[in-house]
PDB file of N, CA, C, O and CB in Angstrom:
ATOM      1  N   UNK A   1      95.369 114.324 108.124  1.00  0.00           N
ATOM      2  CA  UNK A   1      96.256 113.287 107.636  1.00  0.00           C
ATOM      3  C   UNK A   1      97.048 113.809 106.439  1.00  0.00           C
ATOM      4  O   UNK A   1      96.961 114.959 106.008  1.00  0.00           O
ATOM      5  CB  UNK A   1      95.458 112.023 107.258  1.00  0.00           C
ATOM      6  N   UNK A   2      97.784 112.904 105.978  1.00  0.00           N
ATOM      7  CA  UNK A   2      98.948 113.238 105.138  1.00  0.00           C
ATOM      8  C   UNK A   2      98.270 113.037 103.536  1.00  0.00           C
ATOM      9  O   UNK A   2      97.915 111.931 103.127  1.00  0.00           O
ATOM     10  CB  UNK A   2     100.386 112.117 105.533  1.00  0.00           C
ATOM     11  N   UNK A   3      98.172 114.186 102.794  1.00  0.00           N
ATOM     12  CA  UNK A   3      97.280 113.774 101.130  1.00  0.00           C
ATOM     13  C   UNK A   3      98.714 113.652 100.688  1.00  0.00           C
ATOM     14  O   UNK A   3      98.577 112.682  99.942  1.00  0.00           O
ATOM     15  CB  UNK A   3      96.010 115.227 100.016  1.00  0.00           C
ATOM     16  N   UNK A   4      99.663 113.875 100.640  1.00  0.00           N
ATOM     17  CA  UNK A   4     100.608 113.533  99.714  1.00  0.00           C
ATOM     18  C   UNK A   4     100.822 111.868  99.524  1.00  0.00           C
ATOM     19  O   UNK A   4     100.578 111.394  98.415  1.00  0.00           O
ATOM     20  CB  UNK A   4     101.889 114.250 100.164  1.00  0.00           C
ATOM     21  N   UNK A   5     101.300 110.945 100.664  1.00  0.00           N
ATOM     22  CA  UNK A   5     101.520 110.195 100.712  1.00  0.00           C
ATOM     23  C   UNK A   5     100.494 109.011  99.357  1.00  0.00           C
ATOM     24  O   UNK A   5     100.849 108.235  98.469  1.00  0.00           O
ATOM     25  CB  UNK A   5     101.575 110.263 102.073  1.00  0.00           C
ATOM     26  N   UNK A   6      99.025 109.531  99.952  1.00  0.00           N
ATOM     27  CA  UNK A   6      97.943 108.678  99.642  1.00  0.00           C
ATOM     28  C   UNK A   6      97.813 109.252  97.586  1.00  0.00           C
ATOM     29  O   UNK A   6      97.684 108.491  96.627  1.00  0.00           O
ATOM     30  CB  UNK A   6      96.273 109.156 101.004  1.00  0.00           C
ATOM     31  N   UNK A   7      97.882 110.314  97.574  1.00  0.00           N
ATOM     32  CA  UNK A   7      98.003 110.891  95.926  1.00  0.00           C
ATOM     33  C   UNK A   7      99.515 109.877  95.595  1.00  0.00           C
ATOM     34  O   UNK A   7      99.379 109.197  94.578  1.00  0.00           O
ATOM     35  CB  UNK A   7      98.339 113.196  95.749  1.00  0.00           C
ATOM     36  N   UNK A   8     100.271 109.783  95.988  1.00  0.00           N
ATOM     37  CA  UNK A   8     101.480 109.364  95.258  1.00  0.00           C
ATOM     38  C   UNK A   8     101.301 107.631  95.203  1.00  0.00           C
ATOM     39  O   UNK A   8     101.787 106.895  94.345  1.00  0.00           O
ATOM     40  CB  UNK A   8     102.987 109.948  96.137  1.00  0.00           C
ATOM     41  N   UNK A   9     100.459 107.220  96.380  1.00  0.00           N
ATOM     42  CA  UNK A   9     100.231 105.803  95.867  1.00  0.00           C
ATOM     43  C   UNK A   9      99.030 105.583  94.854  1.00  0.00           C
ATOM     44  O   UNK A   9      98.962 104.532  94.216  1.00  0.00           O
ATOM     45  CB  UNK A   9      99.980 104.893  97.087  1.00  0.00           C
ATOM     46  N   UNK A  10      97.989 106.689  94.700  1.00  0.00           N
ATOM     47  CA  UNK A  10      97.023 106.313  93.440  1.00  0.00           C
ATOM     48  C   UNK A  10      97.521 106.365  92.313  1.00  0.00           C
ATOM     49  O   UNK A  10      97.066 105.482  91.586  1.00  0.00           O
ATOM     50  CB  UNK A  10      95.920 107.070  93.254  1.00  0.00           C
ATOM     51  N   UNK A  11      98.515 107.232  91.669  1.00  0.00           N
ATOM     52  CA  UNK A  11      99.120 107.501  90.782  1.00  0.00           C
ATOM     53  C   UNK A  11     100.387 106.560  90.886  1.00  0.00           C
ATOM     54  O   UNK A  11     101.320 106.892  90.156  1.00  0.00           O
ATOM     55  CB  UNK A  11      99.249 108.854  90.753  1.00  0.00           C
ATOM     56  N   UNK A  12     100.542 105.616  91.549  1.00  0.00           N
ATOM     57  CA  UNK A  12     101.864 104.228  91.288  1.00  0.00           C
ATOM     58  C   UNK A  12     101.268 103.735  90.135  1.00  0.00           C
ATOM     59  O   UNK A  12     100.078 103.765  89.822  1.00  0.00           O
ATOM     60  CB  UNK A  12     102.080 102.729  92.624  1.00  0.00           C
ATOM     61  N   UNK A  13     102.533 103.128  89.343  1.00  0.00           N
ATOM     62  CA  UNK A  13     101.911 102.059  88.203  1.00  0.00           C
ATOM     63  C   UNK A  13     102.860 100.998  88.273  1.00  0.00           C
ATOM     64  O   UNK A  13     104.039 101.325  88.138  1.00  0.00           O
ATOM     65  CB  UNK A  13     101.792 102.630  86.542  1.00  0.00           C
ATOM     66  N   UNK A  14     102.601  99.838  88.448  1.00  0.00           N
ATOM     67  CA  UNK A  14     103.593  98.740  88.971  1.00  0.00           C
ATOM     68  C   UNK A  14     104.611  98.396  87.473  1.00  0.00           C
ATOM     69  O   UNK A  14     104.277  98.356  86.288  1.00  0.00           O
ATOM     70  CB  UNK A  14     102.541  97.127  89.626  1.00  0.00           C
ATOM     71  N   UNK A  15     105.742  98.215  88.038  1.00  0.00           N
ATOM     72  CA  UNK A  15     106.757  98.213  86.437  1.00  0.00           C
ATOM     73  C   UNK A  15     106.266  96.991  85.844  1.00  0.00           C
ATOM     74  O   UNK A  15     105.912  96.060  86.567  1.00  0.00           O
ATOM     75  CB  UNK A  15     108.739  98.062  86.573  1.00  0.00           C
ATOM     76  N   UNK A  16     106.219  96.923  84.642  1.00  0.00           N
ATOM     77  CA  UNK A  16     106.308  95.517  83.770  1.00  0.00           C
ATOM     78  C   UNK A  16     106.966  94.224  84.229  1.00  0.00           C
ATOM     79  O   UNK A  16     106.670  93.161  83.684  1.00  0.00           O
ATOM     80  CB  UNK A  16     107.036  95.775  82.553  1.00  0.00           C
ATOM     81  N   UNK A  17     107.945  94.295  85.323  1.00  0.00           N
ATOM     82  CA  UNK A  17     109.015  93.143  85.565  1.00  0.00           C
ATOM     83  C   UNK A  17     108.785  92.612  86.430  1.00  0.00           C
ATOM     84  O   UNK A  17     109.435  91.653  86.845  1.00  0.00           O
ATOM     85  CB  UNK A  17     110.254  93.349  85.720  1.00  0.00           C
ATOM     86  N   UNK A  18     107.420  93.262  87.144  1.00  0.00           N
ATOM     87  CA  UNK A  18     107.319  93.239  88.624  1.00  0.00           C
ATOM     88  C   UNK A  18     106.228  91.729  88.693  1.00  0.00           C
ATOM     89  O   UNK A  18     105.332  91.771  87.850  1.00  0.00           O
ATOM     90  CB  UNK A  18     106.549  94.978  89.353  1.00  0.00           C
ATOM     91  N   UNK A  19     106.233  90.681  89.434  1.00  0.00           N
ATOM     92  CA  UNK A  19     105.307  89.430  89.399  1.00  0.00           C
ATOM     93  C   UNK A  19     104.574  89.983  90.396  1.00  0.00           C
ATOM     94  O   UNK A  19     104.997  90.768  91.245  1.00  0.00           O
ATOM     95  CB  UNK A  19     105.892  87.868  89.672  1.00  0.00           C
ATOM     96  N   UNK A  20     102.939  89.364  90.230  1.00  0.00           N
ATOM     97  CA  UNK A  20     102.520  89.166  91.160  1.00  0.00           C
ATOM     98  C   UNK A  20     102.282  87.917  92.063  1.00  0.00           C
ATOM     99  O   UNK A  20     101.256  87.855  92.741  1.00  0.00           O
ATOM    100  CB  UNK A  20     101.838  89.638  90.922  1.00  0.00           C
ATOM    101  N   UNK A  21     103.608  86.499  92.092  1.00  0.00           N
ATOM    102  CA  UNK A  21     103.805  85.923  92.350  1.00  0.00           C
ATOM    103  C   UNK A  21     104.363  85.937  93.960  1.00  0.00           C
ATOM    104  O   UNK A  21     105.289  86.696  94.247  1.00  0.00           O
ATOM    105  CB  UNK A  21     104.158  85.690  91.436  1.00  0.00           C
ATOM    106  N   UNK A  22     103.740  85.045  95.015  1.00  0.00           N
ATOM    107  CA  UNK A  22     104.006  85.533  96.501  1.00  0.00           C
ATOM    108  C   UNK A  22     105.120  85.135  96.215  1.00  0.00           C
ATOM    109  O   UNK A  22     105.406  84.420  95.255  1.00  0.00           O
ATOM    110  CB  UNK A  22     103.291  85.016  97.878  1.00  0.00           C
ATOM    111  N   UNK A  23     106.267  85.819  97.503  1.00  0.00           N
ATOM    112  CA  UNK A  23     107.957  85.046  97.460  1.00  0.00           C
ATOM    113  C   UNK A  23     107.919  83.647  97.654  1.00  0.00           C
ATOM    114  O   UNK A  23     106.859  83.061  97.873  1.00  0.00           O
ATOM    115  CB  UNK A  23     109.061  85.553  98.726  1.00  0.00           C
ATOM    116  N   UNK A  24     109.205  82.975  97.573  1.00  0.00           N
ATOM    117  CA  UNK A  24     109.118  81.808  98.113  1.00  0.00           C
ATOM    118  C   UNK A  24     109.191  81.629  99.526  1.00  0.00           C
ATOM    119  O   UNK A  24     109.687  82.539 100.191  1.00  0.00           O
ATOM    120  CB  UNK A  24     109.935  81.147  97.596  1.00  0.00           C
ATOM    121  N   UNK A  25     108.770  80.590 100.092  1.00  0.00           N
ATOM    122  CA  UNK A  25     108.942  80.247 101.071  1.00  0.00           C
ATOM    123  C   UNK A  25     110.346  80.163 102.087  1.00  0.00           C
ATOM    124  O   UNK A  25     111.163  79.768 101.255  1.00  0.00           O
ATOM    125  CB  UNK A  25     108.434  79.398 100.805  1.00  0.00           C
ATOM    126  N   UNK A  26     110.837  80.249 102.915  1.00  0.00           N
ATOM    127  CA  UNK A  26     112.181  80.320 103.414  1.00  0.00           C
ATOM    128  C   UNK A  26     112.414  78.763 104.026  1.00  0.00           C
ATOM    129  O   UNK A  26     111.675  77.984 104.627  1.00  0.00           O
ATOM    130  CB  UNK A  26     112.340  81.613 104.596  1.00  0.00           C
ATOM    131  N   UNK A  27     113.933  78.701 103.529  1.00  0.00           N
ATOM    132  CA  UNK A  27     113.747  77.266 103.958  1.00  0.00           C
ATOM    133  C   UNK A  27     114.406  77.014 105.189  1.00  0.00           C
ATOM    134  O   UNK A  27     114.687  78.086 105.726  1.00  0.00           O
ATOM    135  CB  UNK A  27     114.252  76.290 102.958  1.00  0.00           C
ATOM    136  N   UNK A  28     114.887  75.702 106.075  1.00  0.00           N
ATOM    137  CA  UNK A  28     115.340  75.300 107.091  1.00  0.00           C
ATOM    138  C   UNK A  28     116.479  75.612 106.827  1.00  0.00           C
ATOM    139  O   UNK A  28     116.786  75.058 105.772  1.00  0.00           O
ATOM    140  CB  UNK A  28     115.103  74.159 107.461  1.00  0.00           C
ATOM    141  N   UNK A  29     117.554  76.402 107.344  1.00  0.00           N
ATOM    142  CA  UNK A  29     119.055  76.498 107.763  1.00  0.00           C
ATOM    143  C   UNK A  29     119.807  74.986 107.738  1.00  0.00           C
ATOM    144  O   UNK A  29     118.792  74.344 108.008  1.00  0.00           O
ATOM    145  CB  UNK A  29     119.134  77.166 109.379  1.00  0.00           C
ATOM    146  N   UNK A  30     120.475  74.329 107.655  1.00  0.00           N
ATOM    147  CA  UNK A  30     121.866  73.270 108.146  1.00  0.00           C
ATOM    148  C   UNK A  30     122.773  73.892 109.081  1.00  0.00           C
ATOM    149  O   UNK A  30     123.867  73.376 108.848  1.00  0.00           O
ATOM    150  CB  UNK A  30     122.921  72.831 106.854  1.00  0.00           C
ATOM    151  N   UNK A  31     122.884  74.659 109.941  1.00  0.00           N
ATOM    152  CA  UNK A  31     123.489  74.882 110.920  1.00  0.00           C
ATOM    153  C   UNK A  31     123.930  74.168 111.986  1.00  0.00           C
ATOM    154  O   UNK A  31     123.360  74.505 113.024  1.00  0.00           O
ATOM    155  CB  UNK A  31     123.049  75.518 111.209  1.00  0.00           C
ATOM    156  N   UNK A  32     124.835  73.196 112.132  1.00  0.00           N
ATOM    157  CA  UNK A  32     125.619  72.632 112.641  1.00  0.00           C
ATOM    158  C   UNK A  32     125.782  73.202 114.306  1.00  0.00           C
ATOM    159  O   UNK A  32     125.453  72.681 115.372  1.00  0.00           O
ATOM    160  CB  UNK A  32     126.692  72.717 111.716  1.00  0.00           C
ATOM    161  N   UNK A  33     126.381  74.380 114.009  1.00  0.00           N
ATOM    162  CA  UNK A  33     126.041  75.406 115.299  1.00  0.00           C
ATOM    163  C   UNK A  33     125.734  74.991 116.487  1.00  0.00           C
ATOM    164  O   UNK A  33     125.183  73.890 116.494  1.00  0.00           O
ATOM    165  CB  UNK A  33     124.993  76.209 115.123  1.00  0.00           C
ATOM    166  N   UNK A  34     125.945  75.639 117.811  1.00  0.00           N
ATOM    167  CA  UNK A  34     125.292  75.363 119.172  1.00  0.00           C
ATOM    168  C   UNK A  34     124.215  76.730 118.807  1.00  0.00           C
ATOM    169  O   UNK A  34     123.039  76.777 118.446  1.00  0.00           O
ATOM    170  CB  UNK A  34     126.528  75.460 120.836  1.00  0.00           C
ATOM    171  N   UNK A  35     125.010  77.534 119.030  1.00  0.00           N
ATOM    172  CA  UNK A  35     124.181  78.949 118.965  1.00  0.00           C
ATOM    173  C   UNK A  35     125.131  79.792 118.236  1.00  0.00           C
ATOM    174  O   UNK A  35     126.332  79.843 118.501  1.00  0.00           O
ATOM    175  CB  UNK A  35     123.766  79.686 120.513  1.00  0.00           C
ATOM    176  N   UNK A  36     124.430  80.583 117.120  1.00  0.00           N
ATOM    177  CA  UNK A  36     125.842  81.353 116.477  1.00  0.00           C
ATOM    178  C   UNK A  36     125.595  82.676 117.061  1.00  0.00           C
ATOM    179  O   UNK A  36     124.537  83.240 117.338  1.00  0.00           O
ATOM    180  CB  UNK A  36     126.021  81.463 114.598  1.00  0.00           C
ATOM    181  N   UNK A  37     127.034  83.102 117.204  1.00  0.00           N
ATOM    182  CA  UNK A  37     127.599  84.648 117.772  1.00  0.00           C
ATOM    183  C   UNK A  37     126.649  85.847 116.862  1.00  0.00           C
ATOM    184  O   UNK A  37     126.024  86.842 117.230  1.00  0.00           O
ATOM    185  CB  UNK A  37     129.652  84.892 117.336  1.00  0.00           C
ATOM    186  N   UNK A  38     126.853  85.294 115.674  1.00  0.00           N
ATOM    187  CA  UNK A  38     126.448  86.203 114.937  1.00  0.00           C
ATOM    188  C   UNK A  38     124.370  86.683 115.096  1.00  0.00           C
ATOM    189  O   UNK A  38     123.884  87.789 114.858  1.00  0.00           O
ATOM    190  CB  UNK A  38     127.052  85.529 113.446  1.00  0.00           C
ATOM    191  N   UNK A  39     123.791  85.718 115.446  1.00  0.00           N
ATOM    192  CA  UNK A  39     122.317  85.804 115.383  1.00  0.00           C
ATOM    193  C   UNK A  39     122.152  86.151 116.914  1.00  0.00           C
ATOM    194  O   UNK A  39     121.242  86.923 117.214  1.00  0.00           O
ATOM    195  CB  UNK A  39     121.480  84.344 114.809  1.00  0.00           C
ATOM    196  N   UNK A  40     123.168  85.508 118.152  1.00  0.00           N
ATOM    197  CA  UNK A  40     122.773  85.862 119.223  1.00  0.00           C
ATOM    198  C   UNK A  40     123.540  87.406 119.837  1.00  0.00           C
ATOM    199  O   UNK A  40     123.126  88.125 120.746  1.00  0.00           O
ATOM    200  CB  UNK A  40     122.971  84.608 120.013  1.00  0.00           C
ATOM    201  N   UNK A  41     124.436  87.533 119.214  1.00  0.00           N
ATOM    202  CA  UNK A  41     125.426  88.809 119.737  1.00  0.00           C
ATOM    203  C   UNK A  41     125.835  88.557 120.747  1.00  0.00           C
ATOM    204  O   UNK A  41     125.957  89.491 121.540  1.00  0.00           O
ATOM    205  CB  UNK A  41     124.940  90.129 119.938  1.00  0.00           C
ATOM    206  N   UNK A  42     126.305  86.923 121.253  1.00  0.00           N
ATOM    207  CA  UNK A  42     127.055  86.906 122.083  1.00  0.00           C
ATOM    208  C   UNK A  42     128.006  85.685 122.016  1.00  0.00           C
ATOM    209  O   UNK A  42     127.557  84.619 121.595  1.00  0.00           O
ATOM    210  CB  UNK A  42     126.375  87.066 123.115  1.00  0.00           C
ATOM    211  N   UNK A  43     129.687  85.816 122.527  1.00  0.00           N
ATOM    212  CA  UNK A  43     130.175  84.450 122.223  1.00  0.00           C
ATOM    213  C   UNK A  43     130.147  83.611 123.611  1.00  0.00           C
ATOM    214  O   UNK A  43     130.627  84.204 124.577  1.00  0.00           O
ATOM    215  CB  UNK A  43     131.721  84.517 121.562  1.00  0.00           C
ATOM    216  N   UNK A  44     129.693  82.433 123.809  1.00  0.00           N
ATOM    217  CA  UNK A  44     130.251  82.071 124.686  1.00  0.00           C
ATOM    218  C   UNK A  44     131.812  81.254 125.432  1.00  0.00           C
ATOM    219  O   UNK A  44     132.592  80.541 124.802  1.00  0.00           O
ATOM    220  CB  UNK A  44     129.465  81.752 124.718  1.00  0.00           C
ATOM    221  N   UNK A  45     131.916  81.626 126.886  1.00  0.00           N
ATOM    222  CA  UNK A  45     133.318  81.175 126.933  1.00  0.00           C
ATOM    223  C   UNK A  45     133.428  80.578 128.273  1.00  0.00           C
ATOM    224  O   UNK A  45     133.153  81.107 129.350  1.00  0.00           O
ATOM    225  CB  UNK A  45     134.391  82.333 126.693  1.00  0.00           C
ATOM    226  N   UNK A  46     133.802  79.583 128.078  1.00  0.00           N
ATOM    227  CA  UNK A  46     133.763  78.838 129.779  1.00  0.00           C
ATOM    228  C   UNK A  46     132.384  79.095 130.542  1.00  0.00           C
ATOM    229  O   UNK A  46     132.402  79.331 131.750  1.00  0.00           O
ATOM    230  CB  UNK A  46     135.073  79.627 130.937  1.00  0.00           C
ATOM    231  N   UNK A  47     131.135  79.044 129.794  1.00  0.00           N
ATOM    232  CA  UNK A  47     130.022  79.193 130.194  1.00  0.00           C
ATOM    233  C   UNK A  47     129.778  80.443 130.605  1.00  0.00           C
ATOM    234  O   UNK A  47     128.863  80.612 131.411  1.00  0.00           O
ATOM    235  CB  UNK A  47     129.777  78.392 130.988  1.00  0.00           C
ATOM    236  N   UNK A  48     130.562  81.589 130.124  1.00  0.00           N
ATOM    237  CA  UNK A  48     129.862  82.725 130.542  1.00  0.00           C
ATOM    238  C   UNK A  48     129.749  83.639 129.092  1.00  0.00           C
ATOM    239  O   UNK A  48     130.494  83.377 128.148  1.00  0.00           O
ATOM    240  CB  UNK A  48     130.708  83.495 131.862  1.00  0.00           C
ATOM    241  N   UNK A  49     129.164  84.274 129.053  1.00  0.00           N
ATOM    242  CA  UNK A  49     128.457  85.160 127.562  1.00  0.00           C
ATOM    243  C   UNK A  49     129.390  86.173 127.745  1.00  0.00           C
ATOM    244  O   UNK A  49     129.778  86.634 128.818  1.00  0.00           O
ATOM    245  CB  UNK A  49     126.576  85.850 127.517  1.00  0.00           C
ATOM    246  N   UNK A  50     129.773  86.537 126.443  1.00  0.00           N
ATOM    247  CA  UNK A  50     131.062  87.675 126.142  1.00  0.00           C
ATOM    248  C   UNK A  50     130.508  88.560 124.946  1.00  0.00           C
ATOM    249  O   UNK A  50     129.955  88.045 123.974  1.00  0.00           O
ATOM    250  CB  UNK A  50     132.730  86.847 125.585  1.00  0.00           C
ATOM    251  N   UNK A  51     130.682  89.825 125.073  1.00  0.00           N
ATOM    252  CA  UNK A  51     129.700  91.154 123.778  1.00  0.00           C
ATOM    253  C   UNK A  51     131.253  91.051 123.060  1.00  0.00           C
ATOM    254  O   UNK A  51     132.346  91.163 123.615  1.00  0.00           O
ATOM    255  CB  UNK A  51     128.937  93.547 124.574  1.00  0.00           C
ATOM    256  N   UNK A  52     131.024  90.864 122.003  1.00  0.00           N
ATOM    257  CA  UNK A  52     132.115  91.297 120.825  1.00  0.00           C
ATOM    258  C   UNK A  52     131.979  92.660 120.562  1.00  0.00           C
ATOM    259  O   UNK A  52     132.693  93.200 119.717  1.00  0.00           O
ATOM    260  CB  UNK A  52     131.939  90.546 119.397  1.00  0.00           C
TER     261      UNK A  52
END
């Protein structure tokens, strides 16, 4: 196995700025939307799916 990897995480020291607070939670979107182009990668058009 790899000793570098595992030496460079014993020797981490977490910065001063750093919380140990979990993130927040993610919240519900307002998306109005049917389905957006952008999350599905596709637009639709006269019921058929189109690749931008």
């Amino acid at each position: 196995m790899t000793k570098r990897k595992s030496e460079a995480a014993k020797n981490f020291k977490k910065p001063a700025h750093w919380s140990d607070a979990p993130p927040p939670q993610p919240r519900a979107s307002e998306n109005d939307e049917e389905l957006s182009p952008t999350r599905y990668g596709d637009w639709v058009k006269d019921g058929i799916a189109i690749d931008f």
